[in-house]
C-alpha positions as CSV (number, residue, x, y, z in Angstrom):
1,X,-22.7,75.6,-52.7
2,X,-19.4,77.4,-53.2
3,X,-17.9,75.6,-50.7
4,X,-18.1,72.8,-51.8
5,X,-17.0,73.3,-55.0
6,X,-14.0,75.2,-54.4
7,X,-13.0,72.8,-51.1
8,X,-12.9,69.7,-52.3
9,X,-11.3,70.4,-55.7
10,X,-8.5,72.3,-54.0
11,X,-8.0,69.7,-51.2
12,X,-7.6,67.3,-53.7
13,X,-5.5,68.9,-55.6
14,X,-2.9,69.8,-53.0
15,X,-3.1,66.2,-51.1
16,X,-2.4,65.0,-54.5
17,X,0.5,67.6,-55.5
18,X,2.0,66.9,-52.0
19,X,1.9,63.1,-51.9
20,X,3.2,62.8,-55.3
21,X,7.3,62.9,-54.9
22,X,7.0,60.8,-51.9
23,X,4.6,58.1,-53.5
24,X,6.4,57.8,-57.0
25,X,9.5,57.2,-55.0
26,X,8.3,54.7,-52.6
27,X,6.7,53.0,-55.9
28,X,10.7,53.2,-57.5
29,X,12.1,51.8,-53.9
30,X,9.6,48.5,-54.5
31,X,10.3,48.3,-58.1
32,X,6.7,48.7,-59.1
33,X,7.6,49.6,-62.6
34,X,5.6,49.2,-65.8
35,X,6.9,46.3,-67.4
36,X,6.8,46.8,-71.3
37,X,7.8,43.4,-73.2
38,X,10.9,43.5,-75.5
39,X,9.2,42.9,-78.5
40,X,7.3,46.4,-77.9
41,X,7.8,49.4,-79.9
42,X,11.3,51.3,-79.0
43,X,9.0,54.4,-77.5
44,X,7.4,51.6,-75.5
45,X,10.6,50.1,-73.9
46,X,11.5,53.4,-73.2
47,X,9.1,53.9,-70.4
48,X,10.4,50.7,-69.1
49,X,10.8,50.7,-65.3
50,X,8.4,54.0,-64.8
51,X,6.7,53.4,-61.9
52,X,2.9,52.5,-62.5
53,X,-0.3,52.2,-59.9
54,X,0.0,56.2,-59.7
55,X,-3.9,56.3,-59.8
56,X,-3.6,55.4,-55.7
57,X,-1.9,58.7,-56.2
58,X,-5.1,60.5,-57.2
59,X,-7.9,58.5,-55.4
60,X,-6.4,59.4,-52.7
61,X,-6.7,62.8,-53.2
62,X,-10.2,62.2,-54.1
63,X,-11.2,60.6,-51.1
64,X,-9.8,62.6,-48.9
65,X,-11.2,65.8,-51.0
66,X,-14.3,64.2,-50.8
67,X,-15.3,61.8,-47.9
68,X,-16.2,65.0,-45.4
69,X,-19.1,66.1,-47.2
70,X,-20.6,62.4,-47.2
71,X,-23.0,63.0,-44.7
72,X,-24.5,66.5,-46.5
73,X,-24.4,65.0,-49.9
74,X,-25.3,61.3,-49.7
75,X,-25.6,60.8,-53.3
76,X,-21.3,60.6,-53.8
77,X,-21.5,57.4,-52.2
78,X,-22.1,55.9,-55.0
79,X,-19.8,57.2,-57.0
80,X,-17.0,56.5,-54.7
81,X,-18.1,52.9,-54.5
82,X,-18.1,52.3,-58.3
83,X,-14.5,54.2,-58.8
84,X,-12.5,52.6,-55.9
85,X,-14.8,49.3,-57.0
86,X,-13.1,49.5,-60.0
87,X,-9.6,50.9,-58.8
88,X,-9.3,48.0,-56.9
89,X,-10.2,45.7,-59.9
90,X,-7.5,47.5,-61.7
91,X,-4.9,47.7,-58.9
92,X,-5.6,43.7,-58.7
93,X,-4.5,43.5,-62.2
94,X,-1.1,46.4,-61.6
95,X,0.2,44.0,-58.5
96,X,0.3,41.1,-60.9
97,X,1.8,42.9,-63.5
98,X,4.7,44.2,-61.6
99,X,5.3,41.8,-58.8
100,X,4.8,38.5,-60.7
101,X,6.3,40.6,-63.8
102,X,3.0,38.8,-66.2
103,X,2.4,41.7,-68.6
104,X,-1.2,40.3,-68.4
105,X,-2.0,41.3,-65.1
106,X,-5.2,39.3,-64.5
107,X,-7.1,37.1,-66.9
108,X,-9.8,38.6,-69.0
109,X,-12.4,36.4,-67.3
110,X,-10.9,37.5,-63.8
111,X,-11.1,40.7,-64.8
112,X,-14.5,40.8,-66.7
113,X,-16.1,39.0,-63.5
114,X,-15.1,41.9,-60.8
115,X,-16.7,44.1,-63.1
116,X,-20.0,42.6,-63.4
117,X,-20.4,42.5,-59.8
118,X,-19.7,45.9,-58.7
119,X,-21.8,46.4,-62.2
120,X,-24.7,44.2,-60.5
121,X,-24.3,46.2,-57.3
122,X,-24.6,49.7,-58.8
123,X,-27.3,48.3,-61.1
124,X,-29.5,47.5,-57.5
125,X,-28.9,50.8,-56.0
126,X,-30.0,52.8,-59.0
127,X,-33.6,50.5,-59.3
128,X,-33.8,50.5,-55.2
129,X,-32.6,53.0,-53.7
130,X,-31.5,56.1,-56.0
131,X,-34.9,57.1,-56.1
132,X,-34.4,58.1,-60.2
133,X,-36.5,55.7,-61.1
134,X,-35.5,53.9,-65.0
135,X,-35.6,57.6,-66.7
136,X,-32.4,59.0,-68.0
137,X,-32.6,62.4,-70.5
138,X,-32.3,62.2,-74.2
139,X,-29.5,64.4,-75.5
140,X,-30.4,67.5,-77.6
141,X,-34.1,67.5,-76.7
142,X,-34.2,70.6,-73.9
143,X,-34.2,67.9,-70.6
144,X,-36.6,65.3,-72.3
145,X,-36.7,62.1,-70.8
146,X,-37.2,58.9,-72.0
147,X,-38.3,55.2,-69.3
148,X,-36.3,52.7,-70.6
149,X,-38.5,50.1,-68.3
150,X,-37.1,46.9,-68.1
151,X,-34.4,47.5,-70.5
152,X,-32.6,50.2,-68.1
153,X,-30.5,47.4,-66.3
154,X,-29.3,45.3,-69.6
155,X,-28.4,49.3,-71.1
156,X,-26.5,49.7,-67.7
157,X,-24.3,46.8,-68.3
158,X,-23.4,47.9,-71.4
159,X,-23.1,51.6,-70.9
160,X,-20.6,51.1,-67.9
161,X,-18.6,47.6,-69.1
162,X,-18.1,50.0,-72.5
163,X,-17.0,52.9,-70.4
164,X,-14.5,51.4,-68.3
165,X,-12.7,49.6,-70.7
166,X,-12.7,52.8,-73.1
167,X,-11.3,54.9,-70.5
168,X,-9.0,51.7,-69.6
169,X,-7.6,51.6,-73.6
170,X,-7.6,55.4,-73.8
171,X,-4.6,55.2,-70.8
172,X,-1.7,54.7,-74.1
173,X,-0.4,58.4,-73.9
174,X,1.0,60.4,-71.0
175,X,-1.6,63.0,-69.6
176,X,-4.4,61.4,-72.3
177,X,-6.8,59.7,-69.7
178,X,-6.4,62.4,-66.8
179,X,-6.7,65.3,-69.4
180,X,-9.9,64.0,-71.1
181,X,-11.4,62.9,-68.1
182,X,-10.6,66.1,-66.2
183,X,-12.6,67.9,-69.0
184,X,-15.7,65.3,-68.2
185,X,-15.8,66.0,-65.0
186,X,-16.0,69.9,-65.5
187,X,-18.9,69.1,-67.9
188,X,-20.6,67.3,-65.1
189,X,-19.6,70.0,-62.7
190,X,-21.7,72.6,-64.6
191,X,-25.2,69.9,-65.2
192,X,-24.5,68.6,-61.3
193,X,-24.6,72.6,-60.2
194,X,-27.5,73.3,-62.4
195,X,-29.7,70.7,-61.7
196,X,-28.9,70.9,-58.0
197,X,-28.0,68.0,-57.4
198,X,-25.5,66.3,-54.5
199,X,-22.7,64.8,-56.8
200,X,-20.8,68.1,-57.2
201,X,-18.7,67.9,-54.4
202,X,-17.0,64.5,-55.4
203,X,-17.3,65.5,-59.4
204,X,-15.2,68.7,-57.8
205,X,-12.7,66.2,-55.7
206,X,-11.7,64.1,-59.3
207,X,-10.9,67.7,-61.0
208,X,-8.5,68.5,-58.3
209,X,-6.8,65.5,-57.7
210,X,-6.6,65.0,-61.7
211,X,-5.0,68.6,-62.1
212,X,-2.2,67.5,-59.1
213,X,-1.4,64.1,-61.3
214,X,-1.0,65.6,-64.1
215,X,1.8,67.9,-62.6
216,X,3.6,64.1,-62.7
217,X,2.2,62.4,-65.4
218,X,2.5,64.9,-68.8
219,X,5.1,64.0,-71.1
220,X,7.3,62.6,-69.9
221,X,5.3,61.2,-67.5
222,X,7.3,60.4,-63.8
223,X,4.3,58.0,-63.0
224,X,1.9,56.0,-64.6
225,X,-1.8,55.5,-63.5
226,X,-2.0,52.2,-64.6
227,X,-5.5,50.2,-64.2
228,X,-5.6,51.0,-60.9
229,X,-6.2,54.9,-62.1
230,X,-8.1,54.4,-65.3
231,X,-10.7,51.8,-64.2
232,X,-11.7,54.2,-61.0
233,X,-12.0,56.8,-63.6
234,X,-14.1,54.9,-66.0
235,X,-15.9,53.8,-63.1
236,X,-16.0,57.4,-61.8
237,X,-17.2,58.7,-65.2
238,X,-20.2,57.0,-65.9
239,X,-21.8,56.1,-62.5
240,X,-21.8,60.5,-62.2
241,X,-23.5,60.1,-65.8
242,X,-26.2,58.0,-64.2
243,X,-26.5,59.8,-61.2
244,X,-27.1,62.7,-63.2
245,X,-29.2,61.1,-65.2
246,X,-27.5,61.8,-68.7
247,X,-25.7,58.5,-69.4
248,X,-26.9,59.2,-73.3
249,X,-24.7,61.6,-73.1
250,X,-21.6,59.9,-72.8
251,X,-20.8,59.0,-76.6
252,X,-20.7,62.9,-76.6
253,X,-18.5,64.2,-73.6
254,X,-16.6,61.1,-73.1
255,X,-15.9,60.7,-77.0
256,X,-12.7,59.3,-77.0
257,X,-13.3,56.4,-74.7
258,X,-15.5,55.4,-77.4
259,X,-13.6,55.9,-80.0
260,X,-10.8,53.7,-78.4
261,X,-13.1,50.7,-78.4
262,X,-14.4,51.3,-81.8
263,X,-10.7,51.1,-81.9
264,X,-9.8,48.0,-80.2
265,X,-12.9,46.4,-81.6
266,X,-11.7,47.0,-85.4
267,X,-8.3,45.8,-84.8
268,X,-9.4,42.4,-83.1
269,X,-11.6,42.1,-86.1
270,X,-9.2,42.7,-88.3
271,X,-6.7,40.3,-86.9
272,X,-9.2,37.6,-86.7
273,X,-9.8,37.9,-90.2
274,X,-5.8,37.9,-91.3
């Protein structure tokens, strides 16, 4: 069990740390800067040119950190599926954005249709094949569990769609999304260990390889993770949630996703109404 814990977090965390220099200069060598439109706030324009899909950086590091103990612990496949399923959504939507310089990346409906399918695909595995059945635990009731039946595939939807895009709008400040979801991950770290179960050594691989990117994106940041970073780690956070059963427990550790779309959700409001 200590093994691997400690292995793939610190695998991770050096193939990130050592990659880094060389990746966020072959990203400045092919111009793959964040492109920040002029009418943008000063602070805004000022990142200008930084070079963005930096989450390749880290799920990298997570892969690698990870991929070896696939055959012991079969239950990080999953995982690994949703967050490079969404990474790739996400670095999709960074190649637009820098190469074809539209600040837009890919069209909301391009966008919101990748996600329902590797949504849909996660969705079957956890009805067919997980083996955890429809039950996921109430929070604050000592490991209480509640069926949600039929209803556990239409919560799904909307538990993971809210997540990603949370931890998708959350990526506005340098270090933000890797530091809160660093601290996620070692909450899942201490239920996956508890409960015995076989995400942990994947769970450990995303603490690792967060810790290394933040060594280059803190204030101010030398890289950004762009979609490409905070999609996989939406997608990372809550397929571990339901994995682990606990995906109740998300408004809790993973407060300021949802905070960010009560956010968005007030402002669009707002503006609609003005």
């Amino acid at each position: 069990m200590n093994q691997s814990i400690a292995i793939p977090a610190l695998t991770a965390f050096f193939v990130t740390l050592i990659l880094g220099p060389g990746l966020i200069r072959f990203l400045h060598r092919l111009k793959f800067g964040q492109f920040i439109r002029e009418e943008g706030p000063e602070s805004h324009l000022k990142k200008s040119g930084t070079p963005t899909m930096g989450g390749i950086l880290f799920l990298i590091g997570i892969l690698v950190g990870s991929v070896f103990y696939i055959s012991g612990y079969p239950k990080i496949v999953p995982v690994l599926f949703v967050t490079l399923g969404f990474g790739l959504i996400g670095f999709l939507d960074d190649y637009i954005k820098v190469v074809m310089k539209r600040n837009l990346g890919l069209t909301p409906a391009q966008k919101m249709l990748g996600q329902i399918l590797i949504t849909a695909v996660f969705a079957f595995y956890m009805v067919n094949y997980s083996g955890l059945g429809t039950e996921v635990v109430i929070p604050f009731t000592g490991g209480n569990v509640v069926d949600l039946g039929i209803l556990y595939v239409p919560v799904l939807f909307f538990v993971v769609l809210g997540t990603v895009n949370g931890a998708n709008f959350t990526d506005g400040l340098d270090g933000l999304c890797s530091s809160v979801t660093t601290l996620i991950a070692v909450f899942f770290t201490v239920i996956a260990v508890a409960a015995a179960t076989d995400v942990h050594p994947v769970v450990c691989a995303v603490i690792g390889a967060l810790l290394g990117f933040l060594c280059f994106n803190t204030y101010p940041a030398k890289v950004f993770m762009g979609d490409t970073g905070s999609l996989a780690l939406g997608g990372f956070v809550v397929s571990t949630a339901y994995m682990l059963q606990i995906p109740f427990f998300l408004p809790i550790v993973a407060f300021v996703y949802f905070v960010e779309v009560l956010s968005v959700i007030i402002q669009v409001a707002y503006y609609k109404r003005t």
